[in-house]
SEKOL-295570 format. One line per 8 residues: number of its first residue (from 0); their letters; for each residue x, y, z of N, C-alpha, C, CB. Coordinates in nm, 4 decimals. Each point is the difference from the previous one (the first is absolute). Last residue first. Glycine has a CB too. Layout:
NUM = A = X/Y/Z/X/Y/Z/X/Y/Z/X/Y/Z  ...
//
This chain:
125 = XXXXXXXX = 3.5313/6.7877/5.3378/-0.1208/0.0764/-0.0141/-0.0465/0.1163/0.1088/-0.0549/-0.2161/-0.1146  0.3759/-0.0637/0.2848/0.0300/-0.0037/-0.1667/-0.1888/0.0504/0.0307/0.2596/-0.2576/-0.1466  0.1913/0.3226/0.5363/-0.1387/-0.0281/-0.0860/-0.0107/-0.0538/-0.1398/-0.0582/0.1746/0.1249  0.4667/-0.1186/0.0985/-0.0523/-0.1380/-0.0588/-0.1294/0.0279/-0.0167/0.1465/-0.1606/0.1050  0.0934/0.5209/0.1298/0.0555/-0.0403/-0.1668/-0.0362/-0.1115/-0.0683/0.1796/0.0917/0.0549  -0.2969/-0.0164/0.3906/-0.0288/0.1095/-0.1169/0.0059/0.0151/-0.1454/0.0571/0.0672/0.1640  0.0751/-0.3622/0.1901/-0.1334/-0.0297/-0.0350/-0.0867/0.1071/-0.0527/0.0268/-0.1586/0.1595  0.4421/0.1948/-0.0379/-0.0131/-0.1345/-0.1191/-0.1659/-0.0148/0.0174/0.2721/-0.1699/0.0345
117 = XXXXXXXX = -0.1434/0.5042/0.2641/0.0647/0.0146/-0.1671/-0.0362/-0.1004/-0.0747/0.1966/0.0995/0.0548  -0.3242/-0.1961/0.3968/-0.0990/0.1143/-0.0692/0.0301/0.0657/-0.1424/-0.0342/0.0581/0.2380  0.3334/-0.3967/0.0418/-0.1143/-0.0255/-0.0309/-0.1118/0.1005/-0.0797/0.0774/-0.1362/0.1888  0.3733/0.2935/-0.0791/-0.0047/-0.1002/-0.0890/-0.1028/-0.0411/-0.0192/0.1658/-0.0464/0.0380  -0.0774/0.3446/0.3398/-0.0071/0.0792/-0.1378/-0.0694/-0.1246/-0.1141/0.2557/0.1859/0.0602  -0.0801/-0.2372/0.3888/-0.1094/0.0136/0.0322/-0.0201/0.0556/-0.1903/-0.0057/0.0472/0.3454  0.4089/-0.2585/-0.2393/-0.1603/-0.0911/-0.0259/-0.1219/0.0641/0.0467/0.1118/-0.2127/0.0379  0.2885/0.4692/-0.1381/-0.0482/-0.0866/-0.1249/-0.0954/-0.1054/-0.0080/0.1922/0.0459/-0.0401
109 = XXXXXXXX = 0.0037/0.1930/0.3945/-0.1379/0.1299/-0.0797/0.0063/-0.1017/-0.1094/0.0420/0.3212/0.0463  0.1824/-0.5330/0.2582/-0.1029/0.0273/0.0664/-0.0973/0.0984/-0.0901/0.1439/-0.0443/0.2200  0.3076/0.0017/-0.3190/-0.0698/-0.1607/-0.0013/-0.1360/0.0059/0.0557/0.2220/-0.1241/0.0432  0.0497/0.4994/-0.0127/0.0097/-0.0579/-0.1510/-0.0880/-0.1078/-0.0136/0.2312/0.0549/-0.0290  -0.0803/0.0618/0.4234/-0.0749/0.0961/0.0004/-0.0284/-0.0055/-0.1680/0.0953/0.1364/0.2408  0.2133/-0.4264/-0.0860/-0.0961/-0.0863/0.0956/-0.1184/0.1490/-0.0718/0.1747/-0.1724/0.3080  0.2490/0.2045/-0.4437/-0.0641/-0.0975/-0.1016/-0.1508/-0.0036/0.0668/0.2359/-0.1640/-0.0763  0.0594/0.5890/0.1477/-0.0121/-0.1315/0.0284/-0.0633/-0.0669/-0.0348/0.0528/0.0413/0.1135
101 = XXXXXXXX = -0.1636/0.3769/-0.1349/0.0852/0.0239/0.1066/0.0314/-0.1394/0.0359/-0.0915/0.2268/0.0787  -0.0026/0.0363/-0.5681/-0.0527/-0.1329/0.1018/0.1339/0.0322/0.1225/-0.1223/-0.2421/-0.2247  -0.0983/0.5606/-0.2057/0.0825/-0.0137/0.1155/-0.0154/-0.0566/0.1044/0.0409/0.1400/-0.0667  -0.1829/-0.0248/-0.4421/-0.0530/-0.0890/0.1112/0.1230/0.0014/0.0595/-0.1878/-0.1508/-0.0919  0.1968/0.4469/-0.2530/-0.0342/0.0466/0.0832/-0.0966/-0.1147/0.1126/0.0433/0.2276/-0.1755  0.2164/-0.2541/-0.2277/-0.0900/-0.0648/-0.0041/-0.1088/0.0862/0.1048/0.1540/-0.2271/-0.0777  0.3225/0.1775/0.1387/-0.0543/0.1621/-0.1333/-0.1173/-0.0518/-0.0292/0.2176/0.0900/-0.1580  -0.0621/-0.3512/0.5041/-0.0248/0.1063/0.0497/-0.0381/0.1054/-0.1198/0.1493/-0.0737/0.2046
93 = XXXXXXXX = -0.1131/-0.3766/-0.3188/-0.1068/0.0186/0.0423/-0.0165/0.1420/0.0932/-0.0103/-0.2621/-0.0330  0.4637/0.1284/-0.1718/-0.1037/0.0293/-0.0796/-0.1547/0.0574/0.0497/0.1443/-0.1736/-0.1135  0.2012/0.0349/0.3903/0.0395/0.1769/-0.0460/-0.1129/-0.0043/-0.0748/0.2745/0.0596/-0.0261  -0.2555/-0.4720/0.1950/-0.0768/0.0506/0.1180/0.0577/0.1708/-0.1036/0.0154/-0.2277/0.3200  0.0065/-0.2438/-0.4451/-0.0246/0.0538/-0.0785/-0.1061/0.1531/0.0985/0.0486/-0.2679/-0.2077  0.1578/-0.1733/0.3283/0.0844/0.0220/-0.0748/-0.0131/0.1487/-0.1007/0.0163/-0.2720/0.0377  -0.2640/0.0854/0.4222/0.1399/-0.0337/0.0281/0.0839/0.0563/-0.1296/-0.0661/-0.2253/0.1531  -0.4162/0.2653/-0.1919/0.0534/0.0618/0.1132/0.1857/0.0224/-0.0289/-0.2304/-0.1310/0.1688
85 = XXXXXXXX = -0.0024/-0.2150/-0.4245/-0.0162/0.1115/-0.0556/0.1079/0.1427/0.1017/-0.2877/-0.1311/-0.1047  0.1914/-0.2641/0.2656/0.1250/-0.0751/-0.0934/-0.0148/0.1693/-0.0785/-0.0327/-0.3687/-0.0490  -0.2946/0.3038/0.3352/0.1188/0.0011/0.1130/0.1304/-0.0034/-0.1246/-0.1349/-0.1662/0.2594  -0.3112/0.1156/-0.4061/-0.0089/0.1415/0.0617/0.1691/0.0135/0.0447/-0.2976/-0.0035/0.1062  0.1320/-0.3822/-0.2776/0.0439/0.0789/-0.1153/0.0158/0.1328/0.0381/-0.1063/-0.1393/-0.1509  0.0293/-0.1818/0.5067/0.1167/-0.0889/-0.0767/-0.0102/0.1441/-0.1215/-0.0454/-0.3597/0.0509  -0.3881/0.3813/0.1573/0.1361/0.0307/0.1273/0.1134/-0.0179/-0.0717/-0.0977/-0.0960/0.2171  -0.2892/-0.0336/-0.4899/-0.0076/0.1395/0.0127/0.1765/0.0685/0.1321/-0.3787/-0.0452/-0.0498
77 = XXXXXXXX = 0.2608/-0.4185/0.0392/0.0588/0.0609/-0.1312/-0.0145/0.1071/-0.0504/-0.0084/-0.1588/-0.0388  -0.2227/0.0142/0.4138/0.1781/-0.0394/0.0191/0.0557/0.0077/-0.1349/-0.0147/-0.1805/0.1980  -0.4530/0.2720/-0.1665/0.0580/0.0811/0.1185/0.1980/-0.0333/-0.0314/-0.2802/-0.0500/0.2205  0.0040/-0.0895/-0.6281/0.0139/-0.0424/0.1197/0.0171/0.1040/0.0742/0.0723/-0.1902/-0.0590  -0.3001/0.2159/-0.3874/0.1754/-0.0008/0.0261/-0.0691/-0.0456/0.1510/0.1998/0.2347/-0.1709  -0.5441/-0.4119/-0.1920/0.0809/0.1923/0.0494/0.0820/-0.1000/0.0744/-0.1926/0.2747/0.0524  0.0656/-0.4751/-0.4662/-0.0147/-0.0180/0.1179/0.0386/0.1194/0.0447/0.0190/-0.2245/0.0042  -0.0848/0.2414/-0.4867/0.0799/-0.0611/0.1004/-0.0750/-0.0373/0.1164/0.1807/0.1208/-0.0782
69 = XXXXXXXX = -0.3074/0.1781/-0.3170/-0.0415/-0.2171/-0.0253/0.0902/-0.0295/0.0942/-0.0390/-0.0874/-0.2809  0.0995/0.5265/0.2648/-0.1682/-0.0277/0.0189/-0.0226/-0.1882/0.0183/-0.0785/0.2587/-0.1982  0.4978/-0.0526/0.0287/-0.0174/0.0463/0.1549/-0.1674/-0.0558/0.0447/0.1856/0.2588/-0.0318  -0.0965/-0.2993/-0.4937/0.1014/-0.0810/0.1054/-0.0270/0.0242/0.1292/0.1751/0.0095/-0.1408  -0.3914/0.3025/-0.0472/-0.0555/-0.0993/-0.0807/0.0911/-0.0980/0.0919/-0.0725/0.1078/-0.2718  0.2122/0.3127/0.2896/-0.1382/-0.0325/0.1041/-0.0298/-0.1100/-0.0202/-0.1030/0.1853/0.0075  0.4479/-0.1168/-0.3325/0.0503/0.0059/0.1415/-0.1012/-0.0424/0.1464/0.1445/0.1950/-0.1363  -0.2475/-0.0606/-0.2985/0.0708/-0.1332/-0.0406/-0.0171/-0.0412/0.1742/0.2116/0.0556/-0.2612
61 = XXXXXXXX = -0.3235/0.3988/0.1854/-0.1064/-0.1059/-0.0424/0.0774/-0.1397/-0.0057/-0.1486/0.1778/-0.1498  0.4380/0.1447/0.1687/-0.0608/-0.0144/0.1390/-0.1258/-0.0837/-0.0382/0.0883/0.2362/0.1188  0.1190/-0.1562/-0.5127/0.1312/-0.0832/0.0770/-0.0560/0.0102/0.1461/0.2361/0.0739/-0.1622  -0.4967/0.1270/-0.1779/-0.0162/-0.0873/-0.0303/0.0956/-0.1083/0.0705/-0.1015/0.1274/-0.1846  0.1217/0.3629/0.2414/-0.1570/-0.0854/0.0554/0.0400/-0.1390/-0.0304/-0.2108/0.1806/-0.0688  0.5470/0.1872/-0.0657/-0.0204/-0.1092/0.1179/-0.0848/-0.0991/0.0485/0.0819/0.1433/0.0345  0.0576/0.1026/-0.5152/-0.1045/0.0068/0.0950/0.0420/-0.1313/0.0825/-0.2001/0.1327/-0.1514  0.6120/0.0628/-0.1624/-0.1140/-0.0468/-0.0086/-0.1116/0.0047/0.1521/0.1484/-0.1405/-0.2059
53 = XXXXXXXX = 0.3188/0.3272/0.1162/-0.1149/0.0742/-0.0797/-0.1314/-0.0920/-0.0616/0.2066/0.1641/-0.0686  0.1468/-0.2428/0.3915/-0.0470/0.0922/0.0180/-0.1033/0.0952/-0.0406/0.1642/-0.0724/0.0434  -0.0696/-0.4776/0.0127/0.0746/0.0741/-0.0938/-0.1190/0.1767/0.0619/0.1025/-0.2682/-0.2768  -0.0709/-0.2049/0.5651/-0.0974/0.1065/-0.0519/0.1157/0.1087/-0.0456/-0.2381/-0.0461/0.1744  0.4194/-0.2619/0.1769/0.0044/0.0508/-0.1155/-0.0777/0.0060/-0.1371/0.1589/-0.0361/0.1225  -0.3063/0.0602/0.3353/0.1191/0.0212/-0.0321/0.1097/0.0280/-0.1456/-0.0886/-0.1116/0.2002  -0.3898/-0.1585/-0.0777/0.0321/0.1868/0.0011/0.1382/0.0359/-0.0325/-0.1592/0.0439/0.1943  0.1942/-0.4993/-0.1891/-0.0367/0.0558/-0.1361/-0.0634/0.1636/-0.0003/-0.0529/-0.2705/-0.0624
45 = XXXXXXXX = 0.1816/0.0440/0.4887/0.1395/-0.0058/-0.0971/-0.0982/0.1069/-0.1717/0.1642/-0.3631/0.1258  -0.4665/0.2054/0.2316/0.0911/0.1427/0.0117/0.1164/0.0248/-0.0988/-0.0437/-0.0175/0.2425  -0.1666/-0.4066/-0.2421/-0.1001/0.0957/-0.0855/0.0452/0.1686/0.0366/-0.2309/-0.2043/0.0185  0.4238/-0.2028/0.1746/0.0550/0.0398/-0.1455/-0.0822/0.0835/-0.0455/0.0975/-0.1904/-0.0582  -0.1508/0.1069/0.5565/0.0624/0.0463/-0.1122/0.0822/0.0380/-0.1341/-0.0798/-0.0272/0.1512  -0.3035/-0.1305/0.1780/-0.0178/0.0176/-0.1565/0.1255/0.0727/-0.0387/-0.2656/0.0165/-0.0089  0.1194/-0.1101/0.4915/-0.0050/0.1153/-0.0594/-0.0035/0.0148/-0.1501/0.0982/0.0459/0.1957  -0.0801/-0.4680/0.0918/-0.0988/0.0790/-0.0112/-0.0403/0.1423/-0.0464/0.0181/-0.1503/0.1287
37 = XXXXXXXX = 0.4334/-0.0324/-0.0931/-0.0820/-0.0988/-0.1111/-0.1794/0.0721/-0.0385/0.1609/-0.2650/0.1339  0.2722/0.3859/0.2161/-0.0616/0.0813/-0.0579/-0.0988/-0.1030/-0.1580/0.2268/0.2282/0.1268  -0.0313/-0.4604/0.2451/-0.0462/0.0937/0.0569/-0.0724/0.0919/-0.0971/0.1689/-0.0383/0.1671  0.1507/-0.2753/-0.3492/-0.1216/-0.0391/0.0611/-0.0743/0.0780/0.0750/0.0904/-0.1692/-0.0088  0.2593/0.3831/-0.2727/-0.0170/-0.0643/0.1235/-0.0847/-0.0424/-0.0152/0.0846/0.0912/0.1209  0.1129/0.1572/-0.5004/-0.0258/-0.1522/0.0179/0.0069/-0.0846/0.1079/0.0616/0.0270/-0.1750  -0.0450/0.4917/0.2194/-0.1325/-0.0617/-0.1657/0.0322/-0.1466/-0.0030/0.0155/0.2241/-0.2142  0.2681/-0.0309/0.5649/-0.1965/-0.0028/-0.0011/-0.0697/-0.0392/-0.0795/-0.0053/0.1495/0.0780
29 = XXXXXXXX = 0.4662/-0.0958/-0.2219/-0.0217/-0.1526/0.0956/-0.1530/0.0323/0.0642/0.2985/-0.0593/0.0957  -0.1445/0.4368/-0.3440/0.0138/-0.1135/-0.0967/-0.0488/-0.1523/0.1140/0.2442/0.1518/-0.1860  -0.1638/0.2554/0.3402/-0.1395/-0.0147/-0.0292/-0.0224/-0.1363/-0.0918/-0.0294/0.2725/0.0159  0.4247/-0.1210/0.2248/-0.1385/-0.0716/0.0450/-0.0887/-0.0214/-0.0333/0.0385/0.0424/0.0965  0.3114/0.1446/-0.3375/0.0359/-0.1434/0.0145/-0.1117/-0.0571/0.1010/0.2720/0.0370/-0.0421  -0.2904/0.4669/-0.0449/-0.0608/-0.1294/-0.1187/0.0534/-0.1364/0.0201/-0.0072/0.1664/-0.1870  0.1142/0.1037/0.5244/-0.0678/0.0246/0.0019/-0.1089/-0.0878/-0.1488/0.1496/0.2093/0.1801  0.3122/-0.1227/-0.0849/-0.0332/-0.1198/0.0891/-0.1888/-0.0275/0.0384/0.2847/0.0648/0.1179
21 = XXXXXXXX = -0.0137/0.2369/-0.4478/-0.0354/-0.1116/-0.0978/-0.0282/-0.0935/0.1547/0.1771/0.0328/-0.2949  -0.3962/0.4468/0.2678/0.1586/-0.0544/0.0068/0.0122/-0.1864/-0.0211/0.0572/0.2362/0.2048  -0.3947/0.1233/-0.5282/-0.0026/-0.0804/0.1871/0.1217/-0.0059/0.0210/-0.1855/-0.1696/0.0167  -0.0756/0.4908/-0.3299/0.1396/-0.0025/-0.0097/-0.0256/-0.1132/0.1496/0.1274/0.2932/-0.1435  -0.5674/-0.2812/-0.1348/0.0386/0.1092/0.0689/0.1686/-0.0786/0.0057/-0.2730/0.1167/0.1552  -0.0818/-0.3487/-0.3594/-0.0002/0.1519/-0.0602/0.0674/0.0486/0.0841/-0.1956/0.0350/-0.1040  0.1400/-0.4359/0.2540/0.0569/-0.0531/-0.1103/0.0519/0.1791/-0.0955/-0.1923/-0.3043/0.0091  -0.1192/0.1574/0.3510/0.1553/0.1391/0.0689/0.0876/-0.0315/-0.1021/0.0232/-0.0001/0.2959
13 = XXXXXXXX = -0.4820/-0.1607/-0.3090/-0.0075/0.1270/-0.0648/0.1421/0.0803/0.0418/-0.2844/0.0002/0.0076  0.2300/-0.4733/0.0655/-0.0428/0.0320/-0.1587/0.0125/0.1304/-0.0335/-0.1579/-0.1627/-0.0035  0.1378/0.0042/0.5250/0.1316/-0.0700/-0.0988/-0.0188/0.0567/-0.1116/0.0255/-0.2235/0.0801  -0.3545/0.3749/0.1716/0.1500/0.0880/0.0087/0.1150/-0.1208/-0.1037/-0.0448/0.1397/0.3293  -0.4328/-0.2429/-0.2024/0.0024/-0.0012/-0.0878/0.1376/0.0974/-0.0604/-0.2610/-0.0810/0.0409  0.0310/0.0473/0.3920/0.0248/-0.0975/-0.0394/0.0385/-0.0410/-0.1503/-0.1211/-0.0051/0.1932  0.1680/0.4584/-0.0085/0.0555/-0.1374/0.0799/-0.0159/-0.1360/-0.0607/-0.0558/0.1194/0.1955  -0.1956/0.2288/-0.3790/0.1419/0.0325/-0.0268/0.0762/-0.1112/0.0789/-0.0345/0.2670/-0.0305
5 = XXXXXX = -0.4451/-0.2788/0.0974/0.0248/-0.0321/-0.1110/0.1964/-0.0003/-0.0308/-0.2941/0.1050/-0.0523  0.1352/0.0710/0.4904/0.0090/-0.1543/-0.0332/-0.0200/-0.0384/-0.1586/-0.0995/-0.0406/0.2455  0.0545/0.4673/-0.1466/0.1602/0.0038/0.0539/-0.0149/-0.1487/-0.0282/0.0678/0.2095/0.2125  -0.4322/-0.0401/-0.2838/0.0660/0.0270/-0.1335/0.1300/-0.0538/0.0455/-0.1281/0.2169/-0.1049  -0.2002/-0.2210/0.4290/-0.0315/-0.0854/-0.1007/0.1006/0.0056/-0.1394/-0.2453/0.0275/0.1085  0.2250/0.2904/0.2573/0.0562/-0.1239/0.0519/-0.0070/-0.1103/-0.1048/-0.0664/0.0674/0.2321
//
């Protein structure tokens, strides 16, 4: 369950590697500069993303935790707004993803039960 919410929340950057349909990157494009998605850091996904192939990733998710960490966590209602906009534009992808949302509302609900415990995973430090 824990791996599926890394990929979710962090699907904008890594569907950058896979063939999207373009109504599908045109959402993602407007998530990444929603207010909603702010708390997620994502320009620091942008730079996974494009992370040259033949260099080491670490140093572009280290960026990334780094930004995500010094935020504020995400809201219930901005966790809802990136779930539903995701849902609504980018529902074939997240099925080869093998997350198969039965609707934003069943999307929105594993992202806020998921989110708190990811980000306070990923924000340990030491």
């Amino acid at each position: 369950m824990l791996s599926k919410s890394v990929f979710l929340l962090a699907g904008a950057g890594f569907a950058v590697a896979q063939s999207i349909s373009s109504q599908c990157s045109s959402t993602l494009v407007t998530i990444a500069g929603s207010p909603d998605s702010a708390c997620l850091n994502p320009s620091g996904i942008v730079q996974i993303a494009l992370t040259n192939s033949n260099s080491s990733i670490i140093p572009a998710v280290d960026s990334w935790l780094t930004g995500l960490c010094a935020l504020g966590p995400c809201s219930n209602s901005s966790l809802q707004a990136v779930a539903t906009n995701l849902t609504a534009g980018c529902s074939s992808e997240l099925a080869s993803l093998g997350l198969t949302p039965n609707g934003s509302t069943n999307l929105t609900v594993y992202l806020e039960e998921a989110y708190p415990t990811l980000r306070q995973v990923l924000c340990l430090k030491e």
